[in-house]
N, C-alpha and C positions, 0 to 999 in steps of 0.2 A: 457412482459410475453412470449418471444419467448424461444424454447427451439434447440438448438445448438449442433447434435452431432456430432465426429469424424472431423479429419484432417487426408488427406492421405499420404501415404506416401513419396509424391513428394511435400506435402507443406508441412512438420511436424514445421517449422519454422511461418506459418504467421498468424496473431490475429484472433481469430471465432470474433470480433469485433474491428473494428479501426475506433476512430473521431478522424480525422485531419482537422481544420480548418482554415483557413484564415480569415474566415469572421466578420464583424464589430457587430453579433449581437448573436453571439452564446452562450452567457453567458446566466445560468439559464435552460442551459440543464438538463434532468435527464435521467438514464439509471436503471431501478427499475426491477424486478422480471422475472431476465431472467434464465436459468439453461443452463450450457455450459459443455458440456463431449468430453477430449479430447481422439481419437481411444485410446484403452487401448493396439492395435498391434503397434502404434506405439510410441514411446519414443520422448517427445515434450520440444522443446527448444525453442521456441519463447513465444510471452506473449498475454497470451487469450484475456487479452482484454489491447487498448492502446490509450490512449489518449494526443492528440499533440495539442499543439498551436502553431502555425508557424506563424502570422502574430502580427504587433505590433498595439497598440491601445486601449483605454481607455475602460477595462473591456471587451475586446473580450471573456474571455473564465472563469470570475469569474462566482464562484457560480455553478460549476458543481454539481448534487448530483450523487453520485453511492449506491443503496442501496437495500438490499435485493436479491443480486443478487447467485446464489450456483454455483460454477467453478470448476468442478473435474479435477483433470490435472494429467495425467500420467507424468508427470515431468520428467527433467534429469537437469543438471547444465547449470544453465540460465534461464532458465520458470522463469516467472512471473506468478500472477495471475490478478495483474493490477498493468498498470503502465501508473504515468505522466509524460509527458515533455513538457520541454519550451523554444521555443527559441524566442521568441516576447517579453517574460520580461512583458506578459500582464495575467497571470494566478496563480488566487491569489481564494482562499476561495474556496477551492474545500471540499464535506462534503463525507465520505467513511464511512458507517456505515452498521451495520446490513446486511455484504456478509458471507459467507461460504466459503474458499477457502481451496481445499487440494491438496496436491500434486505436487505443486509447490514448485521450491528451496527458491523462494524470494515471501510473499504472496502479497504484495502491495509494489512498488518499486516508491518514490516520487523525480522527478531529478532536477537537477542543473535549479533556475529558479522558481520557483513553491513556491508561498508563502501561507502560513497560510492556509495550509489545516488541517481540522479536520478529525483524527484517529478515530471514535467514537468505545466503549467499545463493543456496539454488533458485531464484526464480530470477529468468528469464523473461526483462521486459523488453520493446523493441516498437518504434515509432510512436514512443513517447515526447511528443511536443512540448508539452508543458512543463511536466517533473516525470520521470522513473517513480519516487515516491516523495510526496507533500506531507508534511506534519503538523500539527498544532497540536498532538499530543502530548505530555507528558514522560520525558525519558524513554525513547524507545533505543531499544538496540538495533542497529543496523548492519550487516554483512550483507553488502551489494558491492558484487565485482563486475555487473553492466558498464558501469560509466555514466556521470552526473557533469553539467559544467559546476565552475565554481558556486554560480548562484546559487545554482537548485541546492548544491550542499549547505550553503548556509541558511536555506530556507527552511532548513530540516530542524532549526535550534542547535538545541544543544542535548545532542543524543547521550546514550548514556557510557557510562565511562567499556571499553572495549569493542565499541563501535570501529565500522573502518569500510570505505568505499572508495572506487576510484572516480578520480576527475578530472576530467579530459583533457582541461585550462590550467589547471593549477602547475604552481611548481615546486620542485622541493625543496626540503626548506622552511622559511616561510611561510607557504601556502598561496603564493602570489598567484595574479590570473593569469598572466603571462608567458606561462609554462606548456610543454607540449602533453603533459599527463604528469601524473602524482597518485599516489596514495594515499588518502588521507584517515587519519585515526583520530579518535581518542582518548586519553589517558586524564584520568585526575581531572575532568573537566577544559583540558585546554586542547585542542586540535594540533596536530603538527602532519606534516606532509612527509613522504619520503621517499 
């Protein structure tokens, strides 16, 4: 419940929150009901909040939750509004639900490394330029009923089977970009629209 304001403008680049850990027991953290405003003087390219696993080992860093949490970002290209990564190959089931993110270019950014994290349907992102949410992870689940274009969905891979977001372009069916909005899921590996 802590509230977090401004970055000045000799840091505009580093996280009002950063877990980086090594340690053999950090899994099952939670980070819930925080509110973060970045200076609105200054234009913020770094990522509000950032979470790292840097060490390897059996569930170091599964089971993060992030939830509840409002990030206002005066943004510019590159802001995050949270982002994982992974370089231990030990950070798996992370749960991201129910934030508020605005302002950023990328609103959850999930990296190379990071398995099975859940997207869940409550978070509310909003003047997202770039992506709603970027993946290079590994099989996430995703329940986002914001709205993506087509691209940004497929930018996502290939989520994991029960995934479902809407987009904006698409059309049903097919999944064409041509459409005035769609549904898109899921199933077995293969997307369909509807």
């Amino acid at each position: 419940g802590n509230t977090i304001y401004g970055n000045y403008a000799g840091f505009a680049n580093l996280p009002a929150l950063e877990w980086a850990t090594a340690a053999a027991s950090a899994g099952q953290s939670r980070i819930t009901n925080n509110t973060v405003q970045t200076k609105t003087q200054t234009t913020y390219t770094g990522s509000v909040f950032t979470f790292s696993c840097t060490s390897g080992g059996s569930n170091n860093c599964d089971g993060l939750i992030i939830s509840g949490n409002r990030l206002i970002v005066n943004g510019t290209t590159g802001s995050n509004g949270i982002v994982l990564t992974d370089t231990s190959t030990s950070f798996a089931s992370a749960l991201i639900d129910g934030n508020s993110i605005s302002g950023a270019y990328t609103g959850i950014s999930i990296g190379a490394g990071v398995t099975n994290t859940q997207i869940g349907q409550g978070n509310v992102i909003s003047g997202a330029t770039t992506a709603p949410i970027a993946n290079a992870g590994t099989t996430p689940l995703v329940n986002y009923m914001g709205g993506m274009t087509y691209a940004q969905a497929n930018a996502l891979g290939t989520p994991a089977n029960g995934s479902q977001f809407y987009v904006s372009n698409a059309t049903a069916g097919a999944c064409g970009t041509a459409g005035t909005g769609a549904f898109m899921r899921f199933l077995n590996g293969t997307s369909t629209c509807y």
